[in-house]
C-alpha positions as CSV (number, residue, x, y, z in Angstrom):
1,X,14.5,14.6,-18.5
2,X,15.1,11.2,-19.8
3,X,17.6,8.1,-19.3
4,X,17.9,5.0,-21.5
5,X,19.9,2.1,-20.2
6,X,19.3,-1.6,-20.4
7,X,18.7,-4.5,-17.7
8,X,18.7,-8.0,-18.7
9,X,15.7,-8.6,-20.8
10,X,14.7,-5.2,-20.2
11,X,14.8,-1.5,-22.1
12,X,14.6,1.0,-19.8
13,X,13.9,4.7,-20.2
14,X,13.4,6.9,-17.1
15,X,11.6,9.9,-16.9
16,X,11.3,12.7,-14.4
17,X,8.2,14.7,-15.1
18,X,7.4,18.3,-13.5
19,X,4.1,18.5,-12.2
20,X,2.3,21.2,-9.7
21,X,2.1,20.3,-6.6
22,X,-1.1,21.8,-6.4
23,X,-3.2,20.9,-9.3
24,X,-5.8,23.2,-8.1
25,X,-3.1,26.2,-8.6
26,X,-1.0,24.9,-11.4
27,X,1.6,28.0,-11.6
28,X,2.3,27.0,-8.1
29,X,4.8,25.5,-6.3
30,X,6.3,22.1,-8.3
31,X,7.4,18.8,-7.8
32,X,8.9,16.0,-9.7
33,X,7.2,12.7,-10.8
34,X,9.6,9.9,-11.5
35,X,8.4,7.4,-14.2
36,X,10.3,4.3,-15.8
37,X,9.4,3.4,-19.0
38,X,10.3,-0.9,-19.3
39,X,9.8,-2.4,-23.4
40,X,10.6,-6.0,-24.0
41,X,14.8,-4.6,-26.1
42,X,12.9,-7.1,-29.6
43,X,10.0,-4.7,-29.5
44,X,10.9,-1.1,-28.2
45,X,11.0,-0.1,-31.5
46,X,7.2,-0.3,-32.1
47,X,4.2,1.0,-31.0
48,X,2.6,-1.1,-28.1
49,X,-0.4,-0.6,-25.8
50,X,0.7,1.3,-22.5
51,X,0.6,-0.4,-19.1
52,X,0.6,2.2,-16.2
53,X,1.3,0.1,-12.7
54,X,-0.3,1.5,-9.7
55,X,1.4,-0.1,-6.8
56,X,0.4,-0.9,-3.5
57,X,0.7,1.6,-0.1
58,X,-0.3,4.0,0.6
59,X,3.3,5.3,-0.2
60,X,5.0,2.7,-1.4
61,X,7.4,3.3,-4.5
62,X,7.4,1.5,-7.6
63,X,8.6,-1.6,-8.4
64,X,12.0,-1.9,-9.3
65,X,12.6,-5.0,-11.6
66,X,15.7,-6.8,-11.5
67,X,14.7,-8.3,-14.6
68,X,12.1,-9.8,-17.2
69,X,12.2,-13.5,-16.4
70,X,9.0,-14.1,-14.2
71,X,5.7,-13.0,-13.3
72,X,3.2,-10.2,-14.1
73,X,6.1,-7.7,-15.8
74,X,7.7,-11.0,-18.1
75,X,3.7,-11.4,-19.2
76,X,2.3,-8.1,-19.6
77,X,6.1,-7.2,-21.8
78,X,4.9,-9.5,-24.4
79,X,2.3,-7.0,-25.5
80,X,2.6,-4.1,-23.5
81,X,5.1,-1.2,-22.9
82,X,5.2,-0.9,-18.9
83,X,5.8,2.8,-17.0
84,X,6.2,2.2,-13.4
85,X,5.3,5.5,-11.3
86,X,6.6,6.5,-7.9
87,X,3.6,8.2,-6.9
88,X,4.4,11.7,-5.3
89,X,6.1,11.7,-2.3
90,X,7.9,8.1,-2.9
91,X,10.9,7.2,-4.1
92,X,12.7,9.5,-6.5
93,X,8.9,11.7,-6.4
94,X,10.0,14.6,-4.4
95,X,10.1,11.8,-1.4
96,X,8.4,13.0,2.1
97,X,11.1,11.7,4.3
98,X,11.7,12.2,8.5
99,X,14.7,14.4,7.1
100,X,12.3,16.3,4.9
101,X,9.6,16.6,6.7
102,X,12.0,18.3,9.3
103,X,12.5,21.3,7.3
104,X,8.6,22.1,7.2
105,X,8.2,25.2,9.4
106,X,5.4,23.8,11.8
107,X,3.0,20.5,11.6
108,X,0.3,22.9,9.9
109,X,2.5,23.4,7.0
110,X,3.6,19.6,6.8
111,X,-0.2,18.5,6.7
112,X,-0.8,20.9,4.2
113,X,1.6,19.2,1.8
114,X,0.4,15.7,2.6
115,X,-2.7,16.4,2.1
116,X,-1.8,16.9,-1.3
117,X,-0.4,13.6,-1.3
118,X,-3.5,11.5,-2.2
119,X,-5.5,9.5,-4.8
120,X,-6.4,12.3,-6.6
121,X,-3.5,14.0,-7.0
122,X,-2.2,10.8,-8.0
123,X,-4.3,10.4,-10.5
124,X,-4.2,14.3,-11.9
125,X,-0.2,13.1,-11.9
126,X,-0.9,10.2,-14.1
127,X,-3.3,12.1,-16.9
128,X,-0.2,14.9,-17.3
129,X,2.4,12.1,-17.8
130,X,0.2,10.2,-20.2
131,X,-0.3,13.2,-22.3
132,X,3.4,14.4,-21.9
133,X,4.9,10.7,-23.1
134,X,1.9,8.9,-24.3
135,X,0.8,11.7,-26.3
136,X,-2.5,11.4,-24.8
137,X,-3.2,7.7,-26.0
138,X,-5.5,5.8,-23.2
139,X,-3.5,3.3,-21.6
140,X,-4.4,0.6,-19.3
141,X,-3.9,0.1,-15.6
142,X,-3.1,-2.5,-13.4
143,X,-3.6,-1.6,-9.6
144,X,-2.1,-3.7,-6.6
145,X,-3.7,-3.0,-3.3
146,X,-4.0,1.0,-2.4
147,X,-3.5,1.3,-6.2
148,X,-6.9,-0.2,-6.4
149,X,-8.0,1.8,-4.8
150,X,-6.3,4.8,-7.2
151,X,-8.4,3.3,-9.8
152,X,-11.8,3.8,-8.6
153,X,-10.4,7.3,-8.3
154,X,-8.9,6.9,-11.8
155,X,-12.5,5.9,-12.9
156,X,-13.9,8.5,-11.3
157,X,-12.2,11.5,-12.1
158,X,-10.6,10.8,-15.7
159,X,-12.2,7.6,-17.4
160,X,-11.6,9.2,-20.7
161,X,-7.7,8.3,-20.1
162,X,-8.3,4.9,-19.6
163,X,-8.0,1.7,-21.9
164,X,-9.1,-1.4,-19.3
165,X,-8.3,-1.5,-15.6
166,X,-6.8,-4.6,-13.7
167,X,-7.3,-4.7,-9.9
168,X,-5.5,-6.8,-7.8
169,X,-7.0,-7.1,-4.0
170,X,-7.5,-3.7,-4.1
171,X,-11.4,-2.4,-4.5
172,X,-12.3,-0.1,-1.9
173,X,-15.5,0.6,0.0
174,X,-16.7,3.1,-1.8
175,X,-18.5,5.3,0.7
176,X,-17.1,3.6,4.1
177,X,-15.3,5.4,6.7
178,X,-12.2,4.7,8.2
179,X,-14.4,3.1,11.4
180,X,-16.0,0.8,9.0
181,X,-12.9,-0.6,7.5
182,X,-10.5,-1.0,10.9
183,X,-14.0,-2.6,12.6
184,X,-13.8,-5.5,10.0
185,X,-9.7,-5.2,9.8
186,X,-9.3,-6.4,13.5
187,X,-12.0,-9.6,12.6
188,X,-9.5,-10.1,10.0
189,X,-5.7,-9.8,11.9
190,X,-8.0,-11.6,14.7
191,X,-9.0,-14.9,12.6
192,X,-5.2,-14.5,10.7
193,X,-3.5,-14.8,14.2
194,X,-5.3,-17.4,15.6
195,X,-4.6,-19.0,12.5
196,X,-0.8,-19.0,12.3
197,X,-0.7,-20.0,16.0
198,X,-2.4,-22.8,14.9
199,X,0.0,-23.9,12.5
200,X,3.2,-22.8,15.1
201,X,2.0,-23.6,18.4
202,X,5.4,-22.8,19.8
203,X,5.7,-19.4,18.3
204,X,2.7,-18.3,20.8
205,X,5.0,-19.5,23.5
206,X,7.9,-17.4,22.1
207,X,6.2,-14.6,21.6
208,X,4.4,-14.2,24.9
209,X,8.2,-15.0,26.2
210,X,9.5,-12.2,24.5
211,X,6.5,-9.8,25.5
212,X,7.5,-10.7,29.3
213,X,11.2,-10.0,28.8
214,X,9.7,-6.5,27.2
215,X,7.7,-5.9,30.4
216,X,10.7,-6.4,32.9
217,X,13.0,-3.8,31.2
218,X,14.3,-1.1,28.6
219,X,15.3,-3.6,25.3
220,X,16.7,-1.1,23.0
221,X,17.0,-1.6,19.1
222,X,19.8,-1.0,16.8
223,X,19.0,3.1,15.9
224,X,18.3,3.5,20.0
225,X,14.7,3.3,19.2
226,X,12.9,1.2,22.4
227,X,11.3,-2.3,21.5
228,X,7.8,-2.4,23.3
229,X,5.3,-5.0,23.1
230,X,3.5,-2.9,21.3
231,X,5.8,-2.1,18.7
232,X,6.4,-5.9,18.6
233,X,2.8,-6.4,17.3
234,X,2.9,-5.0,14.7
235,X,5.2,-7.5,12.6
236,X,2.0,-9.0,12.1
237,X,1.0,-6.8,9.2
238,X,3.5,-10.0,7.4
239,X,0.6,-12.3,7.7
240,X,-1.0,-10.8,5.4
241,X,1.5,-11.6,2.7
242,X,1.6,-15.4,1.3
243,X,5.1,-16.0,2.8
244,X,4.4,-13.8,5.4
245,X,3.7,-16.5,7.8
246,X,7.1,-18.6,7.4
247,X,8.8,-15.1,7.2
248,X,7.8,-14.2,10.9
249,X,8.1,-18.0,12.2
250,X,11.8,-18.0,10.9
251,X,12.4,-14.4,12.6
252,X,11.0,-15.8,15.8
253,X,12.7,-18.6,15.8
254,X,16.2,-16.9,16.3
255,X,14.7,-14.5,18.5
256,X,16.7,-15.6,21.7
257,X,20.6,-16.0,21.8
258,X,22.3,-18.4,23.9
259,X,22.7,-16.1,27.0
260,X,18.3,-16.1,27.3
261,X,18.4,-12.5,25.4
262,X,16.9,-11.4,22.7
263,X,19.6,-11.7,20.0
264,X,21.2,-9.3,17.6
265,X,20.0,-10.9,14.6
266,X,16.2,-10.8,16.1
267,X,16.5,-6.9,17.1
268,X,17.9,-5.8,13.7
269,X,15.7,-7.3,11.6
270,X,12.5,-6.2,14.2
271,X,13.9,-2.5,14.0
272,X,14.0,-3.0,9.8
273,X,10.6,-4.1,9.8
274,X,8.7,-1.6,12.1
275,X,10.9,1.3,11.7
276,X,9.1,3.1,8.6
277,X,12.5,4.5,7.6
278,X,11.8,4.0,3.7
279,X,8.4,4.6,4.2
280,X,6.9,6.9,6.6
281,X,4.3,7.7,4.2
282,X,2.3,4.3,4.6
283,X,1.9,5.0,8.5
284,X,1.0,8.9,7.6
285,X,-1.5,8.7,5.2
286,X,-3.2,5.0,7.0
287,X,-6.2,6.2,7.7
288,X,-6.2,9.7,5.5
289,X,-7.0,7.3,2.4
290,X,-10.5,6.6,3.2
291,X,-11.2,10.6,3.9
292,X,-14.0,11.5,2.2
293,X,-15.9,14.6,4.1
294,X,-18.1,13.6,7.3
295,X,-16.9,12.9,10.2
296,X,-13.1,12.6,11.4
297,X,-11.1,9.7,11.5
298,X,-9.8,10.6,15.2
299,X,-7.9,7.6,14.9
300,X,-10.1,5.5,14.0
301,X,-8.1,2.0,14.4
302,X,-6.6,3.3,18.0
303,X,-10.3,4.3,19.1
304,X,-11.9,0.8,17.8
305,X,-9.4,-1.4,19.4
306,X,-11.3,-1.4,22.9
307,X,-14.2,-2.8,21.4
308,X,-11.8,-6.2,20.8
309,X,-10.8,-7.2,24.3
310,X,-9.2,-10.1,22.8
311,X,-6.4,-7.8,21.7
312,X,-5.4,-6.6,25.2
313,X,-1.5,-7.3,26.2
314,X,-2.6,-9.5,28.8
315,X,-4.9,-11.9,26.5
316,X,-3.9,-15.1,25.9
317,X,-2.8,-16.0,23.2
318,X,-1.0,-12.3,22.1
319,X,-2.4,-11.1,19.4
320,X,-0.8,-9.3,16.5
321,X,-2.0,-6.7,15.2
322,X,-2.1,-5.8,11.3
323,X,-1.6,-2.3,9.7
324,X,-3.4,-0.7,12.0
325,X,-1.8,3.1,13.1
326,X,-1.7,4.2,16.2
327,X,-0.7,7.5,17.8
328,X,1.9,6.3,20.0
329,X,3.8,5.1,16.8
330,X,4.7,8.4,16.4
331,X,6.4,9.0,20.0
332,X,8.2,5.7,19.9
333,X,9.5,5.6,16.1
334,X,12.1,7.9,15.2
335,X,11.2,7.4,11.5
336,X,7.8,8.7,12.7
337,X,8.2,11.6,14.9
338,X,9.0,14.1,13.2
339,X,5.0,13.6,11.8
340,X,3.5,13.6,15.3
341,X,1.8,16.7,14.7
342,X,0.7,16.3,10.8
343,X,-1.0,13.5,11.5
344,X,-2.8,14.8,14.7
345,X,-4.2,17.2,12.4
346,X,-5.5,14.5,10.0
347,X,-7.1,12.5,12.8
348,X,-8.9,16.0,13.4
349,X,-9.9,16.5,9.5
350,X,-13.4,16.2,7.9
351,X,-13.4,18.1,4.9
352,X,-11.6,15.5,2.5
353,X,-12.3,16.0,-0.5
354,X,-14.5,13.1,-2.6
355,X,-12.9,10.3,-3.7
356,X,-15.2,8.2,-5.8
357,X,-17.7,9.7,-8.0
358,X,-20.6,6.7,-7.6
359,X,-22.9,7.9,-10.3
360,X,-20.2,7.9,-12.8
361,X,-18.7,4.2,-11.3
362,X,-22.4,3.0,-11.8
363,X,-22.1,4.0,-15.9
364,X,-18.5,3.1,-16.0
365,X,-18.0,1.8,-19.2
366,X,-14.4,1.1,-19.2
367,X,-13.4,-2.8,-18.7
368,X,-12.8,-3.5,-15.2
369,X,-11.8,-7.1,-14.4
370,X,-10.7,-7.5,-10.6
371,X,-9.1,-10.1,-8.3
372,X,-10.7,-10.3,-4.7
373,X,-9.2,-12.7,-2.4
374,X,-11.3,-14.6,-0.3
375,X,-9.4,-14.5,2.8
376,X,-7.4,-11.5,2.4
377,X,-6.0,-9.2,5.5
378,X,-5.7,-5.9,3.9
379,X,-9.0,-5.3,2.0
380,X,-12.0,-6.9,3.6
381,X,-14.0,-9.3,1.0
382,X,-17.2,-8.2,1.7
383,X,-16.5,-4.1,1.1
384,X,-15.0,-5.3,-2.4
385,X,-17.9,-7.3,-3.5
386,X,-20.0,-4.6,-2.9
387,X,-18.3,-2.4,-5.1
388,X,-18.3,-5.1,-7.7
389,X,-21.9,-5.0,-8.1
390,X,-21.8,-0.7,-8.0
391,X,-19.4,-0.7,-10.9
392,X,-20.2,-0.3,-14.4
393,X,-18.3,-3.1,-16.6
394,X,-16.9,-4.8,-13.6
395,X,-16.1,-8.4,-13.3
396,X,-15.1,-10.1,-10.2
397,X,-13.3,-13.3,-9.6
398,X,-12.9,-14.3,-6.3
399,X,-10.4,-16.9,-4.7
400,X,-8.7,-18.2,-1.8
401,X,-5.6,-19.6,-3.8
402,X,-3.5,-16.7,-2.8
403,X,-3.0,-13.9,0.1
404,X,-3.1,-10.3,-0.7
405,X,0.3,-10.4,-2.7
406,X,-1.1,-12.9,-5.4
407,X,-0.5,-11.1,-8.6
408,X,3.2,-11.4,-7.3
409,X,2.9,-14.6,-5.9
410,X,1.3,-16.3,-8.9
411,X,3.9,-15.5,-11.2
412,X,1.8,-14.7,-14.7
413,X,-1.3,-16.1,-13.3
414,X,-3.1,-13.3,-12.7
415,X,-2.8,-10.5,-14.7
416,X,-3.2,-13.4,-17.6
417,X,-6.4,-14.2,-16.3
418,X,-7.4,-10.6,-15.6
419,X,-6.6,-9.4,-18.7
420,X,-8.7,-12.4,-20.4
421,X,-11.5,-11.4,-18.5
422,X,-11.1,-7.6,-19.5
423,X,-11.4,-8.9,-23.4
424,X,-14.1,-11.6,-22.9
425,X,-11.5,-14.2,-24.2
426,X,-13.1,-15.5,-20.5
């Protein structure tokens, strides 16, 4: 099924594309796949190079543009036809919702489908689409974060489909566990922490004020969900994010009303920002995305945390923590609960299937050019070097001029210079 509309600047077409849910057992059970197709309205008519975005999450949705005036979409329009994918399980994708995942018969069941939620499905998702509108033409990629990481797997599993890759803060570890990557993630939220308390000494104050008011009673947010300290944390997967840092200063700042309580303002937004209500998925499938076989993840970032004393309630100053997953998320979150026992059976699972074929990443042929930044919280520095220098046609530039959102933040900078590097114009 298709739709053709306009936005300013912008042709649209959306797709909905059936595919099996099972790509093992394709006369299986079905789901949808929800595309849009975005052409620059002077040059729809002709035949442009295709540009599949592979967003960031795990389980986040597309983008949806409001227009083409700025960054990487007004660039890569000039000479590219865009198709923006909710991966499955996102979006208009079939989404995995609380709600839906309510009507799964038992957590057995549930984890069954998510498993089927991953990179490779993804990428088996992408390779029917492509030959079902792109009548089978390569196209090129451009991956933000987990969609990196969908690339390697992209690489891996289907290289034939693909035209040049773009990789923005998103090259995995290739053969890393889920305790390698949350040992070096706490370093990270760690060093990021200190770092913003540096730059708003107060906010350390405020937020070790509010952890006490926590302590002393019940505070209870807007959808009857309780506020913990714990829960309170975790708004520090913004600082990650390059206005992340202003974003939670200005939210602390109004935390307290004039009556010494934490105001209304303060506990709305802090329940729309840790809730998961429009995106479970990203706390569900955490730690399921570095699953390759071995040994379980047992949750891995829950487990690892007492190794880093400096992250105890009691420590001073309170540290945030990052996008970490823990179990208790899922007793305290109504967005989350009705997953508890999905994702107990992940932590338990160690027969993932492989991810990343290395022998076929070392003879990659297909250009690869890849942004790595220097200080960035989500995807540690080091792990992506490394897979630098273990992929085939591969280059790497590394910089500490933007956070993890740069090929956002930079407006056209990136993908520009990404795709120069990709052609040798650089």
């Amino acid at each position: 099924m298709s739709h053709t509309y306009r936005l300013p600047g912008l042709a649209v077409t959306d797709h909905v594309v059936t595919v099996p849910l099972n790509h093992a057992e394709p006369t299986g059970s079905s789901i949808e796949v929800f595309v849009r197709e975005l052409a620059d309205p002077a040059l729809a008519g002709k035949k442009l190079p295709w540009l599949l975005c592979l967003q960031d999450g795990p389980g986040g949705k597309c983008p949806r543009p409001l227009n083409a005036t700025a960054g990487w979409l007004n660039h890569a329009l000039k000479t590219h036809r865009v198709l923006l994918m909710d991966q499955r399980g996102t979006g208009r994708s079939t989404p995995v919702t609380a709600r839906s995942a309510e009507r799964f018969s038992c957590g057995r069941e549930l984890a069954d489908h998510l498993a089927l939620l991953r990179a490779d499905a993804i990428v088996a998702d992408a390779e029917l689409i492509r030959h079902q509108l792109c009548d089978g033409e390569p196209w090129e990629t451009l991956g933000q974060s987990y969609g990196g990481f969908i690339t390697l797997t992209y690489l891996s599993q289907a290289p034939d489909g693909l035209r040049a890759c773009y990789v923005t803060g998103g090259l995995p570890g290739l053969d890393v566990t889920a305790d390698d990557v949350y040992a070096a993630a706490y370093l990270r939220v760690r060093d990021k922490a200190r770092a913003y308390y540096d730059r708003y000494p107060r906010d350390r104050e405020l937020i070790r004020r509010i952890a006490d008011l926590l302590d002393r009673g019940t505070v209870q947010l807007p959808d009857g969900d309780h506020l913990t300290v714990r829960r309170l944390r975790t708004l520090g997967l913004m600082l990650g994010m390059g206005d992340g840092w202003e974003r939670l200063h200005w939210l602390l700042d109004e935390a307290f009303g004039p009556d010494g309580e934490l105001s209304a303002t303060f506990l709305y937004q802090v329940m729309n920002l840790t809730a998961f209500a429009d995106n479970p998925l990203f706390a569900v499938l955490q730690e399921s995305v570095h699953g390759q076989g071995g040994k379980p993840a047992d949750w891995a970032a829950a487990r690892l945390m007492a190794a880093f004393p400096e992250f105890d309630e009691d420590a001073d100053p309170l540290l945030f923590t990052g996008e970490m997953v823990y179990p208790w998320m899922f007793g305290e979150i109504a967005g989350l609960r009705p997953f508890a026992e999905a994702v107990d059976l992940f932590a338990e699972r160690s027969d993932w299937p492989e991810l990343y074929n290395l022998p076929r990443l070392a003879a990659n042929q297909v250009p690869v050019a890849a942004v790595i930044h220097h200080d960035d919280m989500h995807v540690d520095a080091d792990l992506s070097l490394q897979t630098a220098r273990s992929v085939g046609a591969l280059r790497a530039w590394v910089t500490n001029e933007w956070e993890h959102d740069g090929v956002t933040a930079s407006g056209d900078r990136v993908l520009a210079r990404l795709m120069d590097m990709a052609t040798g114009r650089i």
